[in-house]
C-alpha atoms as one frame of an Amber mdcrd trajectory, in Angstrom:
protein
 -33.644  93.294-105.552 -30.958  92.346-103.322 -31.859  88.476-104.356 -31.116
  89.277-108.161 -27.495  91.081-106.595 -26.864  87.583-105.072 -27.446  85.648
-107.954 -25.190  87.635-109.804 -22.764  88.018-107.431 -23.084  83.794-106.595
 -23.038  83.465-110.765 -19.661  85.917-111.188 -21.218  88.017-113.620 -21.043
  91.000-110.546 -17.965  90.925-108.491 -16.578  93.574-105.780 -13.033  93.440
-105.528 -12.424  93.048-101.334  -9.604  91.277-101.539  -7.434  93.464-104.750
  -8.216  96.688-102.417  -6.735  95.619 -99.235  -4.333  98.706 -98.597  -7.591
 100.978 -98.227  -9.169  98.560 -95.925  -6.013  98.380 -94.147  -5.460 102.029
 -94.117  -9.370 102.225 -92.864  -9.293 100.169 -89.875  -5.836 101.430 -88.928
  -7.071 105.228 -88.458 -10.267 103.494 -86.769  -7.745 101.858 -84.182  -5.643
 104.782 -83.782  -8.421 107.016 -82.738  -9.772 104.218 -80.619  -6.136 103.628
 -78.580  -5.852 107.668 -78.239  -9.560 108.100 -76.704  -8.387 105.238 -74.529
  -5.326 106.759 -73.596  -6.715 110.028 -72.966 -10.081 109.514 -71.703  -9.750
 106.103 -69.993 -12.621 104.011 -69.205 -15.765 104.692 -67.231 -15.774 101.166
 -64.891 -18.883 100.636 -63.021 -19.170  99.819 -59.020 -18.880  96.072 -59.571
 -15.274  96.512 -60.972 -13.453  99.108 -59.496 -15.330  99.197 -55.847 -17.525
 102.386 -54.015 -20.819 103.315 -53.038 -24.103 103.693 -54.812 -26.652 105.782
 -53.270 -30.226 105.911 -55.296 -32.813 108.154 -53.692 -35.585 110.690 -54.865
 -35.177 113.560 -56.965 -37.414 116.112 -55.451 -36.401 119.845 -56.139 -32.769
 119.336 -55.730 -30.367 120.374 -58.497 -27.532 118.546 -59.193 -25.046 120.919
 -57.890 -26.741 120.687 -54.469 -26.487 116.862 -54.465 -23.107 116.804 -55.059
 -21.946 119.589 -52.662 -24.217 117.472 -50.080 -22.294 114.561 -50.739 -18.602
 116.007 -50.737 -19.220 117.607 -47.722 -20.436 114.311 -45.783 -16.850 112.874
 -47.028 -17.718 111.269 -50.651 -15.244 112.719 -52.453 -15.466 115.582 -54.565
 -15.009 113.146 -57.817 -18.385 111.417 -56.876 -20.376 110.849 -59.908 -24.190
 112.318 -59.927 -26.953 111.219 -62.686 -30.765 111.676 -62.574 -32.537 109.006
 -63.869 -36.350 108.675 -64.586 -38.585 105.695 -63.826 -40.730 104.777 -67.112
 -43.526 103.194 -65.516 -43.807 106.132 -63.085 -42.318 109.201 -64.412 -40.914
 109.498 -60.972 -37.297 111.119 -61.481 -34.548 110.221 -58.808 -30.340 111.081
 -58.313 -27.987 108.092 -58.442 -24.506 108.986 -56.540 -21.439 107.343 -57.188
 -18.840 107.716 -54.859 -15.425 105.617 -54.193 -14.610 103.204 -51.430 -16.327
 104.656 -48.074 -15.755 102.830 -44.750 -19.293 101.877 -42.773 -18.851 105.221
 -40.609 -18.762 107.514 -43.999 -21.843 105.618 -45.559 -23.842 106.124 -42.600
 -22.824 109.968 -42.644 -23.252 110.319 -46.517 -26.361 109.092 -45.946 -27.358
 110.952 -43.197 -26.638 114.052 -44.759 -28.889 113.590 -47.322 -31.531 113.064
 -45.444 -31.068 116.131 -43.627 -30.694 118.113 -46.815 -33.453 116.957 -48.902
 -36.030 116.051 -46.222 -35.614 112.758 -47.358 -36.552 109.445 -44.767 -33.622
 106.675 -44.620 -36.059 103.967 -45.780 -35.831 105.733 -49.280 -32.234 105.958
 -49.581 -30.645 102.808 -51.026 -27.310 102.405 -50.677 -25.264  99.516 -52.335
 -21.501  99.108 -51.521 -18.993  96.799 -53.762 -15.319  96.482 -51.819 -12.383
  97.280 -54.232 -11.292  93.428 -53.749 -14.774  92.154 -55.078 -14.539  94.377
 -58.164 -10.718  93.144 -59.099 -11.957  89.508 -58.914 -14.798  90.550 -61.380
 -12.178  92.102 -63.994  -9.769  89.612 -63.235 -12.396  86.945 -64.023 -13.592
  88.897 -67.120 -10.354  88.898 -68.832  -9.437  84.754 -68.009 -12.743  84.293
 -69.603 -11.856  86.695 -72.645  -8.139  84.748 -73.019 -10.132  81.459 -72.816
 -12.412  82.070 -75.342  -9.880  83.484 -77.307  -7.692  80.194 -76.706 -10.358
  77.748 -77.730 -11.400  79.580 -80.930  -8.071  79.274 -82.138  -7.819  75.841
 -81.243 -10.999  74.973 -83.263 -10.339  76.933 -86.548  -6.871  75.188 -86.758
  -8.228  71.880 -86.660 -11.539  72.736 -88.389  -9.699  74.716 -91.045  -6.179
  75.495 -90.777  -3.885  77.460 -88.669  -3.956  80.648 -90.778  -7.124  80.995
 -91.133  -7.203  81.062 -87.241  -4.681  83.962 -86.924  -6.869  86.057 -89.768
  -9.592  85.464 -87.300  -7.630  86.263 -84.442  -6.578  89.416 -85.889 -10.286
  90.416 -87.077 -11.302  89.615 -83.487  -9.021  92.134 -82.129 -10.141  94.657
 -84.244 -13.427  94.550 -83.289 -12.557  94.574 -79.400 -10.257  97.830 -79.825
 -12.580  99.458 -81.565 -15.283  98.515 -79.307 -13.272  99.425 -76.022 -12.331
 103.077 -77.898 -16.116 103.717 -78.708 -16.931 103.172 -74.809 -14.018 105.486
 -74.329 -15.040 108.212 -76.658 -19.089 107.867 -75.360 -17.957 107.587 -71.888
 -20.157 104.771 -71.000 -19.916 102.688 -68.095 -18.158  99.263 -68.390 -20.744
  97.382 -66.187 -20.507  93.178 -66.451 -23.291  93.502 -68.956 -20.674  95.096
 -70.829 -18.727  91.857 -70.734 -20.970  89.555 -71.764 -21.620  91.733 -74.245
 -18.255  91.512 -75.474 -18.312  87.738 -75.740 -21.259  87.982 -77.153 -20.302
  90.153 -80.589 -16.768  87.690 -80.225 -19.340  85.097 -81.336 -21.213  86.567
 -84.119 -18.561  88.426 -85.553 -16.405  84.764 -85.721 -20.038  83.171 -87.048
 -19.708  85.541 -90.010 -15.684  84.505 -90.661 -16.211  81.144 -90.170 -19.371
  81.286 -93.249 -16.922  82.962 -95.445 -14.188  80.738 -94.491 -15.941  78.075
 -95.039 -16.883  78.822 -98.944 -12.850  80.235 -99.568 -12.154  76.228 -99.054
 -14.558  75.079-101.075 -13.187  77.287-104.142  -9.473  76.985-103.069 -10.132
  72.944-103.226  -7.855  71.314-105.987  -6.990  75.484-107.220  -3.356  74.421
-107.295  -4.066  71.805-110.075  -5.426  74.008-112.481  -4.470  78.037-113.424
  -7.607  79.127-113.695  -7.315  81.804-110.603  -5.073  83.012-108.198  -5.910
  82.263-104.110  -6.960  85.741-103.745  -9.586  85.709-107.008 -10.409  82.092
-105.405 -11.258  83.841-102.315 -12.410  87.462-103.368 -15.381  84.778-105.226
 -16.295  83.224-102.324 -16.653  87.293-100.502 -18.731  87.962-103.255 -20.857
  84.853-103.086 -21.669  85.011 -99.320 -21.858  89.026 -99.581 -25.823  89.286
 -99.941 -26.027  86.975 -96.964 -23.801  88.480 -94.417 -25.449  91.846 -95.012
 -28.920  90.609 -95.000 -27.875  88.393 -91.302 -26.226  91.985 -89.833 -29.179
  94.557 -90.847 -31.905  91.867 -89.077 -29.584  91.756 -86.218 -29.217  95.402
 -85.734 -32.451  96.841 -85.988 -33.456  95.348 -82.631 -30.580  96.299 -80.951
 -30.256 100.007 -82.373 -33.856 100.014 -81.208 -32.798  99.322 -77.407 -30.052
 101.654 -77.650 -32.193 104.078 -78.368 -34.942 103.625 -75.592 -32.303 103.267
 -73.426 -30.576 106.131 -73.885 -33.063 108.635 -74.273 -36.116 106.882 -72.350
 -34.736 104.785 -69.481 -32.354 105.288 -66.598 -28.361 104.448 -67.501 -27.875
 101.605 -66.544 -26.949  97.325 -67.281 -29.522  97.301 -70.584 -27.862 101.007
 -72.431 -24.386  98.875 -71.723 -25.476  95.635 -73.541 -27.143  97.208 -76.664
 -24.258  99.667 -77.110 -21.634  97.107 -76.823 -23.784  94.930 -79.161 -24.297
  97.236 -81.770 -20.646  98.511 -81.962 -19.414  94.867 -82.147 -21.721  93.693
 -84.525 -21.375  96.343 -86.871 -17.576  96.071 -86.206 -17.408  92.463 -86.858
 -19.309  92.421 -90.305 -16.751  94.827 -91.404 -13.686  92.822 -90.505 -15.475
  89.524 -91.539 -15.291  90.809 -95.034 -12.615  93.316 -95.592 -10.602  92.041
 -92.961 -10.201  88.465 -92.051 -10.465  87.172 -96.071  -7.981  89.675 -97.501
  -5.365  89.268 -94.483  -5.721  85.032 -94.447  -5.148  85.771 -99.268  -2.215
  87.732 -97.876  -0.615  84.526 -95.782  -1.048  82.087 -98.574  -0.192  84.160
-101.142   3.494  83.936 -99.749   3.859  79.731 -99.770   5.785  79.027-102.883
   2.941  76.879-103.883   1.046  79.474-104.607   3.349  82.269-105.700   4.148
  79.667-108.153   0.148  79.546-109.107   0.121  83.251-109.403   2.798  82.902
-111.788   0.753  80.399-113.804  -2.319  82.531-114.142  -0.412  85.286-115.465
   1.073  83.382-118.150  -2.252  82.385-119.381  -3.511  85.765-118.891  -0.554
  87.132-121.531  -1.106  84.315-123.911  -5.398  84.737-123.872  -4.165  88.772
-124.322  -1.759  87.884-127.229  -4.266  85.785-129.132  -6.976  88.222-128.653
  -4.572  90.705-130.779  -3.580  88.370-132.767  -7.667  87.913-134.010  -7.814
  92.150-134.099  -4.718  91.743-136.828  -6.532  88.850-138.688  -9.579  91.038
-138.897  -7.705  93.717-139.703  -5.890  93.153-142.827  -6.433  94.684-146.098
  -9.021  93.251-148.634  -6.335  92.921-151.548  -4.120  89.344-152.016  -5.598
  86.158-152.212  -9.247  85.563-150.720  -9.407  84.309-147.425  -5.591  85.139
-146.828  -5.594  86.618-142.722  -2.558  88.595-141.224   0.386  87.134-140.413
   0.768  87.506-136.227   4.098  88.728-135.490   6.826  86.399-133.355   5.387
  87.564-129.929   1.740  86.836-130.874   2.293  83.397-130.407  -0.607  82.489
-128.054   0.760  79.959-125.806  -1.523  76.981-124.839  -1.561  75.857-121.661
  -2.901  72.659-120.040  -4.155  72.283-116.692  -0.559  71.294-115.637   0.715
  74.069-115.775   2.985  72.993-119.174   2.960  75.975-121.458   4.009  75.829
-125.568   4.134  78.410-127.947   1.468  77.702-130.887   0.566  80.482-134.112
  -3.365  80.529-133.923  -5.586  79.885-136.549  -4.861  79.533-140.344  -2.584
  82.458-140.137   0.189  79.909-139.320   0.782  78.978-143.203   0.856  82.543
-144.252   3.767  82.960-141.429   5.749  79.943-142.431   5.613  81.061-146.257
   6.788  84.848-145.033   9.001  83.218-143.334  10.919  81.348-146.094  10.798
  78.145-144.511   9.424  75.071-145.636   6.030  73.802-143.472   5.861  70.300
-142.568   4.919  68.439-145.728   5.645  71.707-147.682   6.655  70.794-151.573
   8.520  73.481-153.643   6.592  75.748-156.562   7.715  76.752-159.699   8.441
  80.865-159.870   5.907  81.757-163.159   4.020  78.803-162.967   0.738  81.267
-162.542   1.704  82.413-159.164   4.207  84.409-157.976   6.947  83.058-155.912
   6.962  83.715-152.334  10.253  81.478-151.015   9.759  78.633-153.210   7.530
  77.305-150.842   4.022  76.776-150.210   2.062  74.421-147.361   0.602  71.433
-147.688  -2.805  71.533-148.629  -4.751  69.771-151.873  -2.444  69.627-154.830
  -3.031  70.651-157.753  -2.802  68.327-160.698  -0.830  68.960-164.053  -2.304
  70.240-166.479  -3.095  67.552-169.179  -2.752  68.280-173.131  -5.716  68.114
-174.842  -4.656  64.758-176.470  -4.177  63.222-173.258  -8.111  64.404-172.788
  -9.147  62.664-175.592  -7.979  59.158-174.503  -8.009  57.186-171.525  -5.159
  57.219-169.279  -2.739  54.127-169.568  -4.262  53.217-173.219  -2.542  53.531
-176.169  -3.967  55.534-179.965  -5.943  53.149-181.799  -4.622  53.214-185.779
């Protein structure tokens, strides 16, 4: 079914118009990014160990509840903002508490630990404790976002040389899209922003500039040579080539997702948080995210850019024209249909002054020009005289209509019937 779709869609005979509706893609994505900067804003982000530094204790659930954990824990010294989870081990079943606590010196980990022990009955061997210095996890973020800028940096260095420089900054601005609105679904799910998460990140970058760069790629095949003709504005050149690689971005997202919804599932409701639930989220979120922008982002913003050269305002301006003058002969043929049966046989309506259909070559030159045989009937209304026209006789058999008629086969006079009876040029034999 969907192959049929993409023939049609491919052939033009079923088009979506992406690029004409713009303003309620627009207005779309910006309520998406203002919800995304206000969870941000209020919420904040949940950043693992590794980037903002602390203390990760792992040990045995036993019968403890999580209130007792955490009262354990504050009253060792690790903070009354420590973060408790139970997680459950799916090979197993066993169920254990993961602590997170800020930056503790040696002497508080040894008494956080120590504690519970003592409270839970649990041996030392079983508690694992991991400890990331706040100076460790600001090189991580620090390093995450040079490598973000980077990639960023080259991208746009690539699509101006491989296309041209606006297509780059329609990609650019479908690439920040998706990472807002990535970043604000983290905020709003409260997930942990682990280094998984980053590579993540990167990762959905990629595929959602894969899926740009396709439909890129097909807008400059149609645009090629468009200013020569005035068959189609940039944007119609461009809302085509959406249509035509529409089957095939949705058809490369939905195999895409379906494994990675499946992980973020499992993960979420089987296994323990942790690195894997941060990878499929971010992956899902961005990929879905960056099949969106790649079509009703990226194309209608880079039709917006090039609509304003003069080149192609001028174009626009073209198309229209041809569009009036294909509308004007079109009711010019309704009129010529239309007329009344009486008169002579054959005789079609006479298209009024701004009928005049106006033929256009591929140029761009435009001329006004009557269509179709109705152009005699408009020069004899008229009362003027068609090229070659020869005068007629008022009562000659027809009635006058400006002493005019066109050119056409002429009749000859009427011969008497001695003139019948003899050759022409020979004189009466007596």
């Amino acid at each position: 079914m969907l192959g049929g779709i993409g023939g049609k869609l491919y052939r033009g005979e079923v088009s979506v118009d992406f690029v004409g509706r713009q303003k309620l893609w627009y207005s779309i994505s910006g309520a998406i990014l203002v919800i995304s900067v206000v969870a941000v804003a209020v919420f904040g982000l949940n950043f693992s160990v590794d980037f903002k530094g602390g203390s990760l204790y792992q040990f045995p659930a036993g019968k403890a509840t999580i209130s007792q954990v955490r009262q354990t824990v504050s009253g060792a010294g690790g903070g009354a903002d420590a973060i408790v989870q139970k997680t459950t081990n799916v090979t197993n079943g066993e169920s254990s508490w993961q602590v997170q606590t800020h930056e503790l010196t040696v002497k508080q980990q040894d008494a956080v630990q120590n504690a519970i022990g003592r409270a839970f009955g649990i041996p030392q061997n079983k508690i694992n404790v991991t400890s990331v210095g706040a100076s460790w996890g600001s090189q991580i973020s620090h390093k995450a976002a040079e490598a973000l800028i980077a990639f960023l940096i080259v991208i746009v260095i690539y699509l101006s040389i491989a296309f041209e420089w606006k297509m780059a900054a329609a990609a650019l601005i479908a690439l920040a899209h998706d990472i807002v609105i990535t970043i604000g679904v983290y905020a709003l799910a409260h997930f942990q922003v682990s280094p998984a998460s980053v590579i993540g990140l990167l990762t959905i970058l990629g595929y959602s500039l894969y899926d740009t760069v396709v439909v890129f790629d097909k807008v400059r095949e149609n645009t090629a040579g468009l200013l020569a003709s005035s068959r189609s504005t940039y944007s119609q050149a461009a809302n085509q080539a959406l249509n035509q690689t529409l089957v095939r971005s949705i058809n490369t997202s939905v195999i895409a997702l379906l494994p990675v919804a499946a992980i973020l599932v499992v993960s979420t409701t089987v296994l323990a948080p942790g690195e894997l639930r941060d990878l499929s989220l971010v992956l899902f979120v961005g990929m879905l995210s960056g099949t969106y922008s790649s079509i009703c982002i990226a194309t209608p913003v880079l039709a917006d850019l090039k609509e304003r050269e003069p080149q192609y305002k001028a174009l626009a301006k073209r198309v229209a024209l041809r569009a009036s003058g294909g509308r004007a002969a079109k009711r010019a043929a309704a009129k010529a249909g239309a007329a009344p049966a009486g008169g002579r046989a054959g005789r079609a309506a006479v298209p009024g002054p701004g009928d005049a259909v106006l033929a256009e070559t591929d140029e761009g030159d435009a001329g006004p020009e009557v269509a179709g045989p109705a152009a005699d009937e408009a020069a004899e209304q008229a009362g003027t005289a068609a090229p070659g026209a020869e005068p007629v006789a008022a009562g000659a058999g027809q009635p006058s209509r400006g002493g005019t008629r066109p050119t056409g086969p002429r009749q000859q006079p009427r011969r008497t019937s001695a003139a019948k009876r003899r050759p022409s040029g020979k004189k009466r034999r007596r």
